[in-house]
N, C-alpha and C positions, 0 to 999 in steps of 0.2 A: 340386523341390517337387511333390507327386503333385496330382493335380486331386484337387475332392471334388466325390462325387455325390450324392447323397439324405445327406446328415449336417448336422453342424451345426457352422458356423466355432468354430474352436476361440481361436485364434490374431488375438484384435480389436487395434490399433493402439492403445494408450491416449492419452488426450488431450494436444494440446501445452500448455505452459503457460504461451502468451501469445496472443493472436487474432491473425489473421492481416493480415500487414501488408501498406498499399496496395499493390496490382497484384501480391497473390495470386492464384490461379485462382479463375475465377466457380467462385460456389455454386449459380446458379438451374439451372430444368430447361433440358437443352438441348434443341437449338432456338428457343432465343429470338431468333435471326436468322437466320430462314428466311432460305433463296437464299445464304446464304455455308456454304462447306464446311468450314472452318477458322477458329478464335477464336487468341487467345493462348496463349503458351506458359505451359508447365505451370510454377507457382511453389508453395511446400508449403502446405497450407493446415492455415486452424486450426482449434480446436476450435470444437464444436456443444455445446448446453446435453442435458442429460439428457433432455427432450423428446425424442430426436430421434438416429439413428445415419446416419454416413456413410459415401459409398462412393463409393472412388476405381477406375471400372472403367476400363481402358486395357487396348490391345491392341498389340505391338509387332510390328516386322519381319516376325519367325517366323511369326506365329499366322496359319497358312493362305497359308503363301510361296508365292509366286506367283502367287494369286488378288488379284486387282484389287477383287472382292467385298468387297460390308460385312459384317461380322459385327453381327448384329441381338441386341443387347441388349434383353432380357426382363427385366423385375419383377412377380411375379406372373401370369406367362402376360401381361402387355401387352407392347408396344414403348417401351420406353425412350429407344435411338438406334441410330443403324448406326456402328458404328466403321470407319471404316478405317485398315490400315496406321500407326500411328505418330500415331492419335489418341486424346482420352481421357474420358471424361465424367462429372464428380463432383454426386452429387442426395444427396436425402435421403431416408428413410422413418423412421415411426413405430417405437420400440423394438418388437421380438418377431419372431414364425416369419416368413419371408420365402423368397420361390423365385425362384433367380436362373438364369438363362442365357444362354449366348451363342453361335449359331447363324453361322456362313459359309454364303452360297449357301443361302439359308432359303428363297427363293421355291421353285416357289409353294405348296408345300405348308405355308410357317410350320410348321412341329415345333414351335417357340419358346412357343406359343402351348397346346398340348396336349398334349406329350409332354414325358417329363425332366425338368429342371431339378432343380436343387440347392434344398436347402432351409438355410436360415439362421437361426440364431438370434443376433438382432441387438441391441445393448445400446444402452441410451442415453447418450450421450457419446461414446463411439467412430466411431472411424474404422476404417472395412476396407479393403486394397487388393485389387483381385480384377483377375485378368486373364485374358483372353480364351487361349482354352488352344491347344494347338499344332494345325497341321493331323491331318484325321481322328478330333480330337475332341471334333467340336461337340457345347455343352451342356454342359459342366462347368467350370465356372471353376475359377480356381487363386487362392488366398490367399496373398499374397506379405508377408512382411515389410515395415515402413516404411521402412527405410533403405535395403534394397534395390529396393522397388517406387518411390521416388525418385529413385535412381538410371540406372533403368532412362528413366522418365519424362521427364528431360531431356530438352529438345528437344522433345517432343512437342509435340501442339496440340488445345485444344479441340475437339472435334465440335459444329458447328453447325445440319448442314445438315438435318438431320431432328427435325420438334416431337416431343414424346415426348407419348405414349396414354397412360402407365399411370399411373394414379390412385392408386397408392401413395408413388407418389414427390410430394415437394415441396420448396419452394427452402427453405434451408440457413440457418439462423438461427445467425449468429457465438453464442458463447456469451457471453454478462456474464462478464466476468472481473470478479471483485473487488476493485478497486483499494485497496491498505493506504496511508493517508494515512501522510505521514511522522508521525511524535509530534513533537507540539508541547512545547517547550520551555515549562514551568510556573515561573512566574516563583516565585524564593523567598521567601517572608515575611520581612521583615528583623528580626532581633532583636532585642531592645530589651533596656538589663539598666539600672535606674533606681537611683541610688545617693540621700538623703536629703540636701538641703543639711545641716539643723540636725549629723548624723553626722560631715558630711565638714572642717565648718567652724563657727566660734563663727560668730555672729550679724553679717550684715553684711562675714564678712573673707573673701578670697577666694586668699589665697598660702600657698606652703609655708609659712611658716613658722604658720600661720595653720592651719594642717589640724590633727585632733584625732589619737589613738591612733588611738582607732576607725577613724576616716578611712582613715588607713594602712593600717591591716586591712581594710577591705574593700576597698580597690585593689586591695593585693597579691592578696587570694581571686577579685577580679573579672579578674585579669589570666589566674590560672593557668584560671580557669574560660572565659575564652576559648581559650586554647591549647587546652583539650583535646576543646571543644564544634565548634573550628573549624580542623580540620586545612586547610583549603584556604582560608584568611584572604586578602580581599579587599580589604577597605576598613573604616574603623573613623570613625564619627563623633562628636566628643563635644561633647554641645549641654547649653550652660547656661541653665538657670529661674530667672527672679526671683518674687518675690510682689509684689503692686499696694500694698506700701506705699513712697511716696517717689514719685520721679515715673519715667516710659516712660525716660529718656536715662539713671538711674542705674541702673535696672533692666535694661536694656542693656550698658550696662558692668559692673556686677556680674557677669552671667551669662557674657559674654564670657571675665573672669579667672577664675573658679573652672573655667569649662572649659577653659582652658591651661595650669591647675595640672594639673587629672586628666590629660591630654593627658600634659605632660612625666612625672608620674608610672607612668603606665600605658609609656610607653617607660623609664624605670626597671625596669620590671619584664618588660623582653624583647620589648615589643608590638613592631614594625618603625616607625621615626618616620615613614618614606615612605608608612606607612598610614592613618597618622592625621591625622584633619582635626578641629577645633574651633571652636566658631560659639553663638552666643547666639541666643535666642528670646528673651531679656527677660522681659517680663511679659505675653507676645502670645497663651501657652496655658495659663491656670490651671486647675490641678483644683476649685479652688475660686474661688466670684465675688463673697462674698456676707458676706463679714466685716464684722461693725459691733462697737463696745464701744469700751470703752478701749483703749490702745496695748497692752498686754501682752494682752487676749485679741483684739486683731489680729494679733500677731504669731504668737500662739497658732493660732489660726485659719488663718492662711496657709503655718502648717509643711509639708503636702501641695505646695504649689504652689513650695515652695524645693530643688530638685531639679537633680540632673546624670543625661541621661540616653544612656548608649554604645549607638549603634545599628551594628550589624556588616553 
């Protein structure tokens, strides 16, 4: 990979796409613990929010073999850190133009600081790895691929032992990942399909034998209209209505028989029996509450409230 000198990174790491999990490598600037010369070992780190581009500088074995010397990392003409041998140090700066370098045996002239350096153009999101370039040629980093500048990286170790000067750099803001909530299971409205007592039955009867034409005709329509409404049939319940003439215990039992007539007819007509359930409300839901007259416009009156109603 050739060093680059006064250009502009071509080649930025794109972001990973999850944050980086515990006992990743610190983000802050190093030196945060002066007097120690080594942090932990290098783990991959994750992504930074668009505010903000990162930079994974590390230097290994090669870079100026045989010198025991740090290589003094530069951002913007300050001091970032001194890498030694087989350590590494990840900061951040602001997206845009950026001058990077890294100097072996920089005393005491610092170069680092006034001559050279690469220039960068840094995106926000990203990640760069940049590495300290081989001997004889300080001041130009090298941009390494992710896969391979992690590679390389194992083992290493933080640089800790020098605070960084340069004011462009700053600690490392994980980016918000946006967690997608699973999708909530939306409960389904249950069906209701309302058949007419007076329709299904003369007045007051509640058995086959006792159901009208009509009757008939609209099971059989209500049955294929289930089949074909409800390919994925779960449960079918069929609840019988009285009207408030007569008293709660016979309007109870009424509503109870006229719904195990529907019930057995509707499995007649293909329902699955192991699906159907059948049950009386009585006289416990009227549509209507309010009938007064003689007995025939009572009963007149309460024809809304005499109903079987299949709920799927």
């Amino acid at each position: 990979m050739p060093a680059i000198a006064q250009q502009t990174f071509s080649d930025p790491q794109p972001p990973v796409t999850q944050a980086a999990a515990p006992g990743t490598a610190p983000t802050a600037r190093a030196g945060t613990q002066p007097g120690r010369v080594f942090g932990q070992s290098y783990a991959p780190v994750g992504q930074v929010g668009p505010q903000q581009a990162q930079i994974v500088y590390y230097r290994d074995a090669s870079a100026g073999a045989g010198r025991s010397a740090a290589a003094d990392v530069y951002v913007d003409g300050e001091l970032q850190t001194a890498l030694l041998p087989n350590g590494y140090s990840i900061f951040c700066v602001k997206p845009g133009q950026h001058m990077l370098g890294a100097y072996i045996q920089d005393a005491p002239l610092y170069k680092g600081k006034t001559t050279g350096r690469s220039g960068a153009e840094l995106k926000g999101g990203m990640t760069y790895f940049v590495k300290v370039g081989p001997a004889g040629s300080n001041d130009a980093p090298i941009m390494v691929p992710r896969n391979e500048a992690e590679a390389q990286l194992q083992g290493m170790r933080a640089q800790m032992h020098v605070l960084s000067r340069a004011s462009a750099v700053e600690a490392c803001d994980p980016a918000s990942i946006p967690v997608t909530a699973a999708p909530v299971a939306q409960p389904v409205a249950a069906k209701e399909y309302t058949l007419k007592g007076d329709t299904l039955f003369a007045f007051g009867k509640s058995g086959n034998r006792d159901m009208t034409v009509k009757g008939r005709a609209a099971i059989a329509h209500l049955a294929e209209q289930i089949r074909a409404e409800n390919t994925s049939l779960q449960a079918v319940t069929v609840i019988g209505h009285a009207d408030l003439i007569g008293s709660d215990a016979a309007a109870q039992k009424l509503g109870e028989q006229r719904a195990m007539t529907v019930r057995r007819m509707l499995i007649e007509q293909g329902i699955p029996a192991q699906k159907i359930t059948a049950e009386s409300a009585g006289n416990s839901d009227p549509v209507v509450a309010d009938c007064s007259g003689t007995m025939q416009q009572k009963i007149a009156c309460n024809e809304p409230n005499r109903r079987v109603v299949v709920q799927l």
